[in-house]
NULUM-121208 format. One record per atom (N, C-alpha, C, O): x, y, z. Coordinates in steps of 0.02 Angstrom, whole numbers, plus 50000, padded with zeros to 5 digits. Layout:
<nodes>
XYZ
...
</nodes>
This chain:
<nodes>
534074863847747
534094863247819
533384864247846
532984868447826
533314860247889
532494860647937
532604863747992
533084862448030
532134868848004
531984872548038
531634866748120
531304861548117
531824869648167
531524864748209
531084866648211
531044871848178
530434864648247
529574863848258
529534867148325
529774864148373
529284872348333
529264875748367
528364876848422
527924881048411
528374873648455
527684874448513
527404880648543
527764884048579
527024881748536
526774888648571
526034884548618
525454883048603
526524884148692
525854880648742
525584886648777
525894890948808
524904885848764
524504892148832
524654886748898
524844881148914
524404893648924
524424894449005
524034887949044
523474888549018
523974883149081
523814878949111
523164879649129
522724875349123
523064887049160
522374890049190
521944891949134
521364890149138
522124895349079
521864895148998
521634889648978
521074887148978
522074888148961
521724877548920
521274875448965
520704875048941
521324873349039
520764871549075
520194874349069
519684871249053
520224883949087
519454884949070
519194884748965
518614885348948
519634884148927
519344882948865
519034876248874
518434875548863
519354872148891
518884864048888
518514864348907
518094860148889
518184872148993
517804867049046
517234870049008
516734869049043
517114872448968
516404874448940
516554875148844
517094876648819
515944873748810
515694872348758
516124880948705
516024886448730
516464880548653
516404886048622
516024888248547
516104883848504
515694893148528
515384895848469
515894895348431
516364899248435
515874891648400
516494889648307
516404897548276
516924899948254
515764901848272
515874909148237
516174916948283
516444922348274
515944913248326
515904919848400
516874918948434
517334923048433
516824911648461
517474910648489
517364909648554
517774909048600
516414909448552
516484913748647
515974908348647
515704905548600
515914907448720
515474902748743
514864904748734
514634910448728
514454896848734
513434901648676
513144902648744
512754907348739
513164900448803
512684903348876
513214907548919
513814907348908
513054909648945
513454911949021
513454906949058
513184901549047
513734908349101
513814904349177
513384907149223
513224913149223
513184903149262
512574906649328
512974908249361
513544905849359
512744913749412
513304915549436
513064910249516
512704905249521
513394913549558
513194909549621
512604909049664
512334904649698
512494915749649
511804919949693
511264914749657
510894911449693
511234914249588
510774909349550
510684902349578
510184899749602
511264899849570
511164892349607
511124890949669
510894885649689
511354895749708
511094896349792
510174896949787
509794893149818
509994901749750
509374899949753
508754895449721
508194893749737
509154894549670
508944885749645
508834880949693
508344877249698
509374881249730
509194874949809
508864878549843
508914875649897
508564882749852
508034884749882
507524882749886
507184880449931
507454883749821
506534881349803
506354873949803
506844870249804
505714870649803
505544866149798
505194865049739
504914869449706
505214857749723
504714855949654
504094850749678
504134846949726
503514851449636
502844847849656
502934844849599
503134847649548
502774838449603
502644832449561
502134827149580
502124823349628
501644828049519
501114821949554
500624819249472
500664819849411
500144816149530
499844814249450
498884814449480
498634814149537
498584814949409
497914815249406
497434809949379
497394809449318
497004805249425
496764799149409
495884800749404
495594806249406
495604793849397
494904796049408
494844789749441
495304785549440
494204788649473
493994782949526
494264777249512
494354773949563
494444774749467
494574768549435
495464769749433
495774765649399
495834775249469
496484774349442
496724774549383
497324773049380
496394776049319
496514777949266
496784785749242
496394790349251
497374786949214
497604795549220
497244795849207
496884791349183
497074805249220
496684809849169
497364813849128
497904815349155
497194815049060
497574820549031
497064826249012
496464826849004
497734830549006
497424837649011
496764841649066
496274845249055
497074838449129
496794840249191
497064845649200
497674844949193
496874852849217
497184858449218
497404859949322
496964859549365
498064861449335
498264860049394
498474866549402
498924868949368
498114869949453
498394877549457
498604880149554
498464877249606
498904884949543
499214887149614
498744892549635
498934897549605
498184894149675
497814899249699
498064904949713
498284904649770
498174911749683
498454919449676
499314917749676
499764919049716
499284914049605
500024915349569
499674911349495
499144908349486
500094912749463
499884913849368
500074905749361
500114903449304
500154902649400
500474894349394
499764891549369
499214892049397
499944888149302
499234885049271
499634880449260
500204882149243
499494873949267
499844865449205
499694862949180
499334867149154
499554857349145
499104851549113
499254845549129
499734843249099
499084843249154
499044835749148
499474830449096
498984826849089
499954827349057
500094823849036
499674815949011
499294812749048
499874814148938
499364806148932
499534801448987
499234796148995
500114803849032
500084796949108
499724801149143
499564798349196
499504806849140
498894807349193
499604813849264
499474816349319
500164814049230
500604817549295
500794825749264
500724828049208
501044828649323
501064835949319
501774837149348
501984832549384
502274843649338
502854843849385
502944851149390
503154853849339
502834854149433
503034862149440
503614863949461
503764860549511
503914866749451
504694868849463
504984875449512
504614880349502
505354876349545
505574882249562
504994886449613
504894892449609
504684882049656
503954884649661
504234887649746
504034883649789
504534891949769
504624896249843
504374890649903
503834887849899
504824889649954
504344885749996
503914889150043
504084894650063
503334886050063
502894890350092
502034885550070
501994881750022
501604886650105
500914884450101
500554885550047
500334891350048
500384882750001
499874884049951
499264881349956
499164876749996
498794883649918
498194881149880
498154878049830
497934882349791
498224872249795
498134867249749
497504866549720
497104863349755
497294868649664
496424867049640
496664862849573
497054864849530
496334856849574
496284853649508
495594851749464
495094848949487
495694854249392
494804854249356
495084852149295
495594853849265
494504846749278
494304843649222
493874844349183
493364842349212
493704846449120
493024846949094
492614838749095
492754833949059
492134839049141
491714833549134
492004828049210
491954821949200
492234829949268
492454829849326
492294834449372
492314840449355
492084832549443
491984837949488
492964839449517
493454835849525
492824846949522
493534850049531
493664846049621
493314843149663
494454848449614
494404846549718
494904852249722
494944857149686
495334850249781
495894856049810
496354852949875
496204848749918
496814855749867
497274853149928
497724860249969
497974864749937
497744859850035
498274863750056
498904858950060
498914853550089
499454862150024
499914858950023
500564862450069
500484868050093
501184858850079
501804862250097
502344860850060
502594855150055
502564866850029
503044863449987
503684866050032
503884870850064
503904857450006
504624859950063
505314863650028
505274864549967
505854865650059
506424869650037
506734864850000
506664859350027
507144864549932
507414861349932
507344853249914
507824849449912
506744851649903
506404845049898
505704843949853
505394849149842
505484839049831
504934837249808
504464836149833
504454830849864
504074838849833
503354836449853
503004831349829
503484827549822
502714829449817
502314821949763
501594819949811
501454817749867
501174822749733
500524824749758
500044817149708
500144814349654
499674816449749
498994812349706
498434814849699
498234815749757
498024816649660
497224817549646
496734814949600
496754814449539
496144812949652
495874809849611
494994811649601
494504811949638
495134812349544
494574818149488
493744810849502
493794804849489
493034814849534
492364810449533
492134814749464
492194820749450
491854809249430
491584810349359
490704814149369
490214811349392
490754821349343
490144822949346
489674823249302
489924822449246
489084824049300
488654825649259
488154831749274
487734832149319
488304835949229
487994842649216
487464844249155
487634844349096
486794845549179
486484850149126
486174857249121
485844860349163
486314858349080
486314866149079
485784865349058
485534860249034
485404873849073
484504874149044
484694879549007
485244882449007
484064881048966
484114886348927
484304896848966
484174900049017
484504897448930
484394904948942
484454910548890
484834910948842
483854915848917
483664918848882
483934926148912
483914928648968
484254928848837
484574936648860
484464940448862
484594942448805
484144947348907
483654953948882
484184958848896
483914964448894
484784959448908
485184963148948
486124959748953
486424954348950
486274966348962
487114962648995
487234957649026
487214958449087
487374951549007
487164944749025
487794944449088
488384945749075
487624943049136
487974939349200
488374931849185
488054928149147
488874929649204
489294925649217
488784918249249
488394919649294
488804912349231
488404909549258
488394907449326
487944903749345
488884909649368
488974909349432
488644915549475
488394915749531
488734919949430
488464926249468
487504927849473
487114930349514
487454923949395
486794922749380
486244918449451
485684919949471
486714913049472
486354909049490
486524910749579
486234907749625
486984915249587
486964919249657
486304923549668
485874923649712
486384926249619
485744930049593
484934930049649
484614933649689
484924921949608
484424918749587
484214915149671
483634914649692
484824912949705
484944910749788
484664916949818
484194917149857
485064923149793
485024928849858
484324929949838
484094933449883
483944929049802
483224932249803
482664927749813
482074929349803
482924920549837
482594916849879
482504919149951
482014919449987
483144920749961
483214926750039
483354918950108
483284920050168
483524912750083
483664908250118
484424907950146
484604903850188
484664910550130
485334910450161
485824919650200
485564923450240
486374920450177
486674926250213
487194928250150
487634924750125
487004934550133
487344934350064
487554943050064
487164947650076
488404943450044
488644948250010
489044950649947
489604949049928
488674954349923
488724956449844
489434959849844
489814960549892
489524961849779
490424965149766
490254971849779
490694975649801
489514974349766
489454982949805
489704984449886
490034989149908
489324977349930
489504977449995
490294975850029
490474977750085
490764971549977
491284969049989
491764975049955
492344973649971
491744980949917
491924985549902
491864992449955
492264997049964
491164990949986
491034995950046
491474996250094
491725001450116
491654987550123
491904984550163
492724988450176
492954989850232
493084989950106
493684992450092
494184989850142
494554993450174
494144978850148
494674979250183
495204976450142
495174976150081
495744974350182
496144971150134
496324962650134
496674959450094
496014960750186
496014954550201
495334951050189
494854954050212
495224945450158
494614941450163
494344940250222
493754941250238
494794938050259
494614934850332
493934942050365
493424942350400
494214945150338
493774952050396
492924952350367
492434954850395
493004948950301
492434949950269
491804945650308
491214947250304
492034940750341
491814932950358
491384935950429
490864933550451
491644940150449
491504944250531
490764946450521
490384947250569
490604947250466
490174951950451
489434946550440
488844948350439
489664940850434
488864936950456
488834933150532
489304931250567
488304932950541
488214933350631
488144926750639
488094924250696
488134922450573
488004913050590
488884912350585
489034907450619
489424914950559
489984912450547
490334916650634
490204922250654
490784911450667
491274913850696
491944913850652
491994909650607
492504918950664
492924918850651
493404915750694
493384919150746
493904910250703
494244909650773
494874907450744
494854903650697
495444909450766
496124907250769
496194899050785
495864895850826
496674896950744
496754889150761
497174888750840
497604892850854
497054885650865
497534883350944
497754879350940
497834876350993
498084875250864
498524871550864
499094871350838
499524866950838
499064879350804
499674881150741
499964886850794
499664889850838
500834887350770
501104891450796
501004896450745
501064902050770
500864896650683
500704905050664
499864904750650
499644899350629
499364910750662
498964910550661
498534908550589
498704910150532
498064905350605
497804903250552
496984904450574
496734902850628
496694907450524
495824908750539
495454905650511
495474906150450
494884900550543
494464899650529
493814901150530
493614904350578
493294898750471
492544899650474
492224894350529
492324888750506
491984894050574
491654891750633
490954893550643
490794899550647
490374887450647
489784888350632
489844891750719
490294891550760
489214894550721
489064899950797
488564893250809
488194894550856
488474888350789
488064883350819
488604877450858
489154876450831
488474875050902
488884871050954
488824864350918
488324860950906
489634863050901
489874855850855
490444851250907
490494853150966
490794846150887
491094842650919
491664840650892
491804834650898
492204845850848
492734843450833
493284842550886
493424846250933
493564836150867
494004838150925
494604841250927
494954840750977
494854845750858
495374849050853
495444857250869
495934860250891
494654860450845
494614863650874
493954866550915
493784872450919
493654861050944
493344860950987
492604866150992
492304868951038
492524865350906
492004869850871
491794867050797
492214863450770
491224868450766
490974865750712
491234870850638
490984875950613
491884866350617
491914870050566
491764870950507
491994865750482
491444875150448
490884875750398
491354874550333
491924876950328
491054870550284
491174869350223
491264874150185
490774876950161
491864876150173
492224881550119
492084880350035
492384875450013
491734883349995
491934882949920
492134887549871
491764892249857
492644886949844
492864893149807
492594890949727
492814886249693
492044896049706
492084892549648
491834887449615
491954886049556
491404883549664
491204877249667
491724872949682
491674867649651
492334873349730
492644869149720
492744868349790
492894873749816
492714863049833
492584862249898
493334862549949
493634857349957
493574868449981
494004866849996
494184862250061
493724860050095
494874861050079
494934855150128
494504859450199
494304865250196
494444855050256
493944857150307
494404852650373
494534846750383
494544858950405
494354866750415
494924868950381
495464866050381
494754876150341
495074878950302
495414886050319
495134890750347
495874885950304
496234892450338
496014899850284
496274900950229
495654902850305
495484908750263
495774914150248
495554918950217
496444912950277
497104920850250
497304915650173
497724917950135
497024910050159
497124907850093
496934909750050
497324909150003
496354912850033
495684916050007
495984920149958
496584920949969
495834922149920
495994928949857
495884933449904
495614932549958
496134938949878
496134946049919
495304949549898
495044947849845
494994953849939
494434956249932
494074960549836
493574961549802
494864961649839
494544964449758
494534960849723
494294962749669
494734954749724
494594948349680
494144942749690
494154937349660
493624945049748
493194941249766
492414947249731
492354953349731
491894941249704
491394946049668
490804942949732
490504947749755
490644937849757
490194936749795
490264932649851
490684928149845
489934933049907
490124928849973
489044926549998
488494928950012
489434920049986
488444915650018
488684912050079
489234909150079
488264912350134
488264909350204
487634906150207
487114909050190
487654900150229
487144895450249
487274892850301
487754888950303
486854894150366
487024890550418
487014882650455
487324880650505
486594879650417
486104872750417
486064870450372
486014873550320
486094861950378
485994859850303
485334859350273
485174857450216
484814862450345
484034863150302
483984868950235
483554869550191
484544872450246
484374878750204
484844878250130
484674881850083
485454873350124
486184873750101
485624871150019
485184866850014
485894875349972
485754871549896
485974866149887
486584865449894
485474859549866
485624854349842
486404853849802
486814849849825
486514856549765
486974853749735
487794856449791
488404855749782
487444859149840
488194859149883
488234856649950
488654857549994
487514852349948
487414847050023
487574839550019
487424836149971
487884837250074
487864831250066
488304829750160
488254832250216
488704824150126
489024821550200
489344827850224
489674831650189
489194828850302
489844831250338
489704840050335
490104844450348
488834840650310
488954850050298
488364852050351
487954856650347
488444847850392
487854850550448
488124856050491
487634858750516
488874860350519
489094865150505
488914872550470
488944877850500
488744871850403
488404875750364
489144875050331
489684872850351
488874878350257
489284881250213
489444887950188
489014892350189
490074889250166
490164896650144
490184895250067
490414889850047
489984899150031
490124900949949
490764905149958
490904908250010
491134904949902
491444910749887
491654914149799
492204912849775
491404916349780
491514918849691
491804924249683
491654930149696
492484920149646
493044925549618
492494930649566
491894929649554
492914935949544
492534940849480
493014937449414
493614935949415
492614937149368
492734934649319
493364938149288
493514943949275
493644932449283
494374934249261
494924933449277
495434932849245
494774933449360
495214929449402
495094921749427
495504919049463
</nodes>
């Protein structure tokens, strides 16, 4: 005699969640967790930057290094020459892009909530020669070397990391107060305040209705006029150069558009 065949069905709500996710054949248990909600609510939060890096000719660059100004965000470049940052908070950044054997540039960007950004840059091919140097001592950084070498021409307006340490503020912007060719002035076109460097010599922009001075962080020229609560914070700044005129500005940081004057600005090595 045969025994009848007997079914043993789970629960409706059981079987569904076994199918709706993947199981471990040794464990029994599923190999990730589940996000919970709080996670993917803030996933749509953030925004992603996506762009790419060319040179005059529209040709990518790879391994163009694409970084976010005071956050640890470093990228590379790809062989198409593109970059994609992820999960990046929305809010205003600083964008600096450098190539070995390219002059660097920079962008203020906005990354929006929730959305992509999609950025273009495009890398001018430089040529650099270095001269010899000779070491008698704790050798200086070659940026700091050649601040050095400016401040003891005595042609421009210059503060060292002893004086910007004296200073003990916490904002860059306050540092800028302290040369008598730079005004400091609030933008009058933004609803949250934004400060700029403003030559004390009478210019004709018509946005803000003052001559505003060529920013470089680093050697790297930022956009103009530049908002200076962007700046690294004071303990991460090693030197600050002011030039008021382009009779006085070093060759290698004059050209179109810096009759304004220019500011230097040099991180301390490491940052």
């Amino acid at each position: 005699m045969h025994r009848p065949l007997t079914l043993r069905l789970l629960p409706l709500a059981l079987a569904a969640a076994l199918l709706a996710q993947p199981i471990d054949a040794q464990t029994g248990r599923p190999p990730f967790p589940r996000a919970s909600g709080d996670t993917i609510r803030n996933a749509r939060v953030f925004g992603t930057i996506d762009g790419i890096v060319s040179d005059t000719n529209l040709v990518p660059i790879h391994a163009a290094f694409v970084s976010i100004l005071s956050t640890k965000i470093r990228v590379g470049t790809g062989p198409n020459g593109r970059f994609r940052i992820t999960n990046v908070p929305p809010g205003q950044y600083l964008v600096i892009v450098k190539r070995v054997g390219f002059s660097p540039t920079s962008g203020v960007v906005e990354v929006p909530k929730s959305d992509t950004l999609r950025l273009s840059y495009t890398l001018t091919p430089a040529v650099q020669t270095l001269g010899a140097v000779v070491v008698t001592e704790k050798a200086l950084s070659t940026k700091m070397r050649e601040f050095e070498a400016r401040r003891r021409l005595g042609q421009g307006q210059f503060l060292g990391s002893e004086e910007i340490d004296k200073a003990n503020t916490v904002f860059a912007t306050e540092l800028f107060r302290k040369f008598m060719s730079v005004n400091v002035s609030p933008s009058l076109t933004s609803s949250m305040p934004e400060y700029y460097a403003l030559s004390q010599r009478e210019g004709g922009n018509p946005q803000l209705g003052a001559c505003p001075m060529q920013v470089y962080l680093d050697q790297v020229p930022l956009p103009t006029p530049f908002n200076l609560d962007l700046l690294p914070s004071p303990k991460e700044i090693a030197a600050i150069e002011v030039y008021a005129g382009s009779s006085t500005i070093p060759p290698q940081f004059n050209g179109y558009n810096r009759g304004c004057g220019v500011i230097l600005v040099w991180t301390k090595d490491g940052y």
